[in-house]
C-alpha positions as CSV (number, residue, x, y, z in Angstrom):
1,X,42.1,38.8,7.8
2,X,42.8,35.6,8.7
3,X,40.7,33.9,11.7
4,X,42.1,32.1,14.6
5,X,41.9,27.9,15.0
6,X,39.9,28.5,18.4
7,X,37.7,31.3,16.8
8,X,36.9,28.5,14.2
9,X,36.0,25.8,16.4
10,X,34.1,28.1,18.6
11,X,31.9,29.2,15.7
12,X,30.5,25.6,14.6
13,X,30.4,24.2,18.4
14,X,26.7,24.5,17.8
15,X,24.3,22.0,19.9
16,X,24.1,18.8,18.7
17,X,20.1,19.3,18.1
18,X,20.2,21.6,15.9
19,X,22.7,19.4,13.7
20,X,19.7,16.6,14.0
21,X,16.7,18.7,12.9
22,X,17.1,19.0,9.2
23,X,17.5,15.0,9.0
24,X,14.4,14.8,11.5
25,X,12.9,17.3,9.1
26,X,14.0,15.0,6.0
27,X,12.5,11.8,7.9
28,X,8.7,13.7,8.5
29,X,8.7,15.0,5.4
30,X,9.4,11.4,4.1
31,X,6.9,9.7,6.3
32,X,3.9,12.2,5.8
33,X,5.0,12.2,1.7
34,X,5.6,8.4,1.0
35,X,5.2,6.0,3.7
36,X,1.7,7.0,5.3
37,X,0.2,7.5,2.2
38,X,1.2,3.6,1.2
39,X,0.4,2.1,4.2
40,X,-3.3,3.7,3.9
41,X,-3.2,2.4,-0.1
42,X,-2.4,-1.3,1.5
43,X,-5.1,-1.1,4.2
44,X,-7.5,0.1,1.7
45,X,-6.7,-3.1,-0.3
46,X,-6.8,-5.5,2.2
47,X,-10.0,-4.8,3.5
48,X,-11.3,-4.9,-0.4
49,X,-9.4,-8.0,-0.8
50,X,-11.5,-9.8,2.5
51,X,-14.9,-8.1,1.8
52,X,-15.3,-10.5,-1.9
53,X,-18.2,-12.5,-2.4
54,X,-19.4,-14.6,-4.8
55,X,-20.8,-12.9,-8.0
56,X,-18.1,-10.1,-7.3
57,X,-16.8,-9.0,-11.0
58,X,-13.4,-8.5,-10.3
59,X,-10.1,-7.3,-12.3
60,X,-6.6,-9.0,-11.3
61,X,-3.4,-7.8,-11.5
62,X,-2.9,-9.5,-14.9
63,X,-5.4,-7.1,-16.5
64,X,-7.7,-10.4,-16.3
65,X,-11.7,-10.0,-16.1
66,X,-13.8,-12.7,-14.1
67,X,-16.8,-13.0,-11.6
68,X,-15.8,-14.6,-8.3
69,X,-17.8,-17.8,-8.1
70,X,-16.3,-19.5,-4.8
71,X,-14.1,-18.1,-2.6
72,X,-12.1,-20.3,-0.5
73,X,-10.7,-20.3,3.0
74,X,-7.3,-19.0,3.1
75,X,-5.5,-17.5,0.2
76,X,-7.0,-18.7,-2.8
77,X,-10.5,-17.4,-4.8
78,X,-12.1,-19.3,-8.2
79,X,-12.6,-16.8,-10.8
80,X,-14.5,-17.2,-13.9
81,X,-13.2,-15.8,-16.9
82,X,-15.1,-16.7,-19.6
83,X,-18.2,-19.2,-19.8
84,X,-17.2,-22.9,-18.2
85,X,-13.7,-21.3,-17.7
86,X,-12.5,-21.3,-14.1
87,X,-9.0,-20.2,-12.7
88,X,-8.0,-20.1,-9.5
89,X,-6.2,-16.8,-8.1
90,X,-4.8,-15.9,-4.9
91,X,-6.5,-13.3,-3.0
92,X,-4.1,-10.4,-3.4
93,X,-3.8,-10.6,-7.1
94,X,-7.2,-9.3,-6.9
95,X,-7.0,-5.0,-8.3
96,X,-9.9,-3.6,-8.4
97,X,-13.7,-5.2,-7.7
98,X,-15.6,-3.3,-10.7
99,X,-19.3,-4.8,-9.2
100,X,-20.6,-5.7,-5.9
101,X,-23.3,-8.7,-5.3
102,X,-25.6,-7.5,-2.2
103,X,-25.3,-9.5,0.6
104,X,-28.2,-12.0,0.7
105,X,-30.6,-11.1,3.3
């Protein structure tokens, strides 16, 4: 009926392994589920970000449309939103590039 102290301790004096796995479970899960997923999202979009040209039509963060007439050293691109309008946007505000120019050859 009732059980003994050092019948007690005996019974959860498991290894200290088999405490760890569900937490090392918990952390693959997490990294196969969330974090590798994101990291392949931000690779994708970095090598979109360096592959602009000029004539790209692009969308930026802001939900803004423009063709890419210069692109600058650095961080920064000239966009061209509407017809004399130019803004100047930093390279990973850049979303989505809707058209590709061809290369000239």
């Amino acid at each position: 009926m009732f059980v003994t102290p050092a019948y007690a301790q005996a019974a959860g004096a498991g290894s200290a392994i088999t405490s760890f796995i569900p937490l090392l479970l918990i952390f693959a899960i997490m990294y196969f589920l969330l974090i590798r997923p994101q990291q392949k999202k931000l690779k994708e979009h970095r090598a979109m970000v360096e592959a602009l040209r000029k004539g790209d039509q692009v969308v930026t963060q802001g939900g803004v449309f423009g063709k890419v007439t210069k692109v600058k050293e650095g961080d920064e691109v000239e966009v061209e939103i509407a017809s004399g309008v130019v803004v100047k946007v930093v390279r990973s505000t850049i979303a989505q590039v809707i058209t590709k120019t061809e290369p000239a050859k």
